[in-house]
C-alpha positions, 0 to 999 in steps of 0.5 A: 799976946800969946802965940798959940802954935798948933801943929796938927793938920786937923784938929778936932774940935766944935768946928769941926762939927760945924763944917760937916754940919754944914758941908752937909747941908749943902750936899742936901742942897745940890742934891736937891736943887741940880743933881735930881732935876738934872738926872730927871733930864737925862732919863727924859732925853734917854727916853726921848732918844730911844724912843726916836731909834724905835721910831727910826727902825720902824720906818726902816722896815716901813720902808723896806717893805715898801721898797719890796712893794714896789718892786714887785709892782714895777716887775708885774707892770713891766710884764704886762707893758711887755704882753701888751707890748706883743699884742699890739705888734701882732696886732699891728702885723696882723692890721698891716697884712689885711691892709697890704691883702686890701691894697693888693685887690685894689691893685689887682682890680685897677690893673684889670680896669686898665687892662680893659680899658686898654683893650677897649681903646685898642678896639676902637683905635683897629676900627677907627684905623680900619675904617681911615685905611679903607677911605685912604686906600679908596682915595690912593685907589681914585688918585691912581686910577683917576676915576671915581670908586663908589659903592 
């Protein structure tokens, strides 16, 4: 047996060869079979994910404009709600001083049905009055006397 004893890290001989061959087949290979399927990955998901942000600043300015939108109709609605607002308390002023009017006239009118009334009951209350007085002064008259008073 004889020991062979080689000091050299590297040696160059028909192994050497054999190992870059082979170390180069396998670069082949993972390039190949993980490293392009896996950069065809990342470009989709790339991809996939810019597309989603232009999605994303779209919407944005949808709804920023929509935002807008709405808040000038909430400001045109508010101005009419306030003009219809005004015309109804005009109206309601308006309604409730022609009912007050109509309410006063009746007033009026009841007071002087009252007053006529009054004034007819008085009437008739004098005569009744006059015509009791005449009969009890007539009877006073007849008592005091003790003789009958005719007409």
């Amino acid at each position: 047996m004889e020991i062979v004893s080689n000091i050299a890290l590297i040696s160059i001989n028909e192994t050497l060869i054999v190992q870059l061959l082979s170390f180069l087949i396998f670069l082949f290979l993972i390039n190949r079979l993980m490293f392009r399927p896996l950069e065809g990955v990342m470009a989709e998901r790339t991809e996939y994910i810019d597309t989603l942000q232009n999605e994303i600043i779209e919407t944005e300015s949808e709804l920023n404009k929509v935002s807008r939108l709405l808040d000038r109709q909430e400001a045109a609605t508010r101005e009419q709600a306030h003009a219809l607002r005004k015309d109804v308390e005009e109206a309601g002023g308006n309604r409730a001083g022609e009912i007050f009017s109509a309410v006063r006239k009746e007033v009026a009118e009841l007071k002087d049905q009252a007053e006529e009334e009054v004034a007819g009951q008085l009437a008739e209350a004098r005569k009744s009055i006059q015509k009791e007085s005449e009969e009890l002064s007539m009877r006073i008259m007849e008592k005091i006397l003790d003789r009958r008073i005719g007409k």
